[in-house]
C-alpha positions, -999 to 999 in steps of 0.1 A, spaced: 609 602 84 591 637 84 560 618 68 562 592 100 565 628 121 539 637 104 515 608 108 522 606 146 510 646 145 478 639 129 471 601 151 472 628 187 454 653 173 426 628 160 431 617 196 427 651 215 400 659 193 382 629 194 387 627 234 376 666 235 341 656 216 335 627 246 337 648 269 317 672 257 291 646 243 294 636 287 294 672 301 263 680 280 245 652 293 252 661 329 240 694 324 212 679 306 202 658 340 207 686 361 189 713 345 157 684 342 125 694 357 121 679 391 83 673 402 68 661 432 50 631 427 25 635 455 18 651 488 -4 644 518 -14 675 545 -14 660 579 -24 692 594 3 691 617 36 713 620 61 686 637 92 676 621 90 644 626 106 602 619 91 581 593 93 541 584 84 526 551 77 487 552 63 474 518 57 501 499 40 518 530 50 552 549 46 547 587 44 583 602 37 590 640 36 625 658 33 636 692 -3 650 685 -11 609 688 -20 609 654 -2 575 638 -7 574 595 -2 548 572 2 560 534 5 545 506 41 555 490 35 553 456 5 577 453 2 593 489 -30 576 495 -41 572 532 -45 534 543 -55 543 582 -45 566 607 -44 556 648 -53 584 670 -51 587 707 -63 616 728 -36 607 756 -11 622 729 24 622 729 34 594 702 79 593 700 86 576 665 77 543 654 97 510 641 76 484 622 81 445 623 66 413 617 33 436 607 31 455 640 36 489 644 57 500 678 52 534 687 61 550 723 36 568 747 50 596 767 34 620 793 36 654 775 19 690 777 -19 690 797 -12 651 803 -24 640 839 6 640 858 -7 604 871 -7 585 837 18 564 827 41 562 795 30 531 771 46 513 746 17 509 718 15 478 694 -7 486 662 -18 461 635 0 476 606 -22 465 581 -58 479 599 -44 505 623 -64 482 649 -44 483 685 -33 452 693 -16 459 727 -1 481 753 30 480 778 28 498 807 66 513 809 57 528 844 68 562 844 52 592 847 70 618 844 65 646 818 84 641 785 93 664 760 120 639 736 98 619 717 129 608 698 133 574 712 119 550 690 117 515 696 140 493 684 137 458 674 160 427 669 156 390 677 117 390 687 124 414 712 114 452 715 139 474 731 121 508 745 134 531 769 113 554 792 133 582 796 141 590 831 142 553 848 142 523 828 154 503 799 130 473 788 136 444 765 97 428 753 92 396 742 72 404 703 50 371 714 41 371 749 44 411 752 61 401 786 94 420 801 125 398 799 147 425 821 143 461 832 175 479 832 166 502 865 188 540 859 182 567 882 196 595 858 176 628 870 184 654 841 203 630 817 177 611 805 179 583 779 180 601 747 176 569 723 187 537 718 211 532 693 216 501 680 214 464 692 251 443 681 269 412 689 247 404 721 247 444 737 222 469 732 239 508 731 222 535 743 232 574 751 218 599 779 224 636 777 260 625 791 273 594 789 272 560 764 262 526 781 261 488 767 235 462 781 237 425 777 207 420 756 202 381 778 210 390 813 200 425 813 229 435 831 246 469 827 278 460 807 298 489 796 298 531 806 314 554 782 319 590 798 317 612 777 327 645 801 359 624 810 367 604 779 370 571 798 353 543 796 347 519 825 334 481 831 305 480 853 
């Protein structure tokens, strides 16, 4: 009996140790991986100081700024492909699809006050523009934010203080305007596009679109916490 005692004693502590040298052996190799040298692979000086949205589509990093300066760069060694400029300025971020760049146009800082906001397509392989939507608006902007957003052929984009487009990809033809008179809550960007609504948010409220009829579907207030059919 005391030499089965015994030979229990010795099986947990061959256990315990054994259990103690794993997790050692995996503690050592954590601090191994954290204490590894991180190095940056490469950089590329745009000149500019905005903090500012980036896409990457096949291996390469769409950047756009409100200087009007648009970059393409390679991701794997920072190389530049192209870069777009405009001297109307004011570029919002960019969404690539389909090899087409989208990038917003908004009146900003020494703009004419009678220009327009755009919505730019760019060739995303050349940097070549392809096309431009008049979003009719001209009002100066300072939230270059929005971004268009994309799904099902058609290019959502917002221009800030009035309206809500949906563009055909192909024809670069409206399919609705969503007309919002909404003074000092302007459209702050459009979230996402689900289940046949596209959701977007001002400086105070939520609202849902139908992405067919254009109609204005849903308005979540967010000062009241109620949310009301249209």
């Amino acid at each position: 009996r005391r030499q089965r005692q015994m030979c229990i004693r010795d099986r947990y502590k061959m256990f315990h140790v054994t259990a103690f040298i794993l997790l050692s052996i995996v503690f050592l190799l954590i601090g191994c991986e954290r204490n590894s040298p991180v190095s940056i692979k490469w950089t590329y000086d745009t000149g500019l100081i905005y903090n500012h949205y980036f896409e990457i589509v096949d291996d390469v990093l769409y950047a756009s700024y409100p200087s009007g300066d648009l970059y393409a760069i390679d991701k794997n060694n920072g190389t530049l492909k192209w870069k777009y400029h405009d001297e109307e300025k004011g570029f919002t971020n960019c969404s690539v699809a389909d090899d087409v760049v989208y990038v917003g146009r908004f009146c900003s800082y020494g703009c004419d006050r009678y220009e327009t906001n755009f919505l730019y397509a760019i060739d995303s392989t050349d940097g070549e523009l392809m096309w431009r939507f008049n979003l009719g608006d001209n009002e100066v902007i300072y939230n270059y934010d929005i971004k268009p957003t994309i799904a099902d052929g058609v290019v959502y984009m917002a221009s800030p203080f009035y309206y809500l487009y949906a563009i055909d990809m192909d024809s670069h033809e409206p399919l609705w305007r969503v007309d919002i008179i909404l003074d000092e809550a302007s459209i702050r960007s459009i979230l996402s596009v689900s289940d046949g609504m596209v959701y977007f948010y001002t400086k105070e409220d939520f609202y849902a679109v139908d992405t067919i009829t254009g109609n204005l579907e849903l308005k979540w207030e967010t000062e009241s916490k109620k949310t009301s059919l249209i």
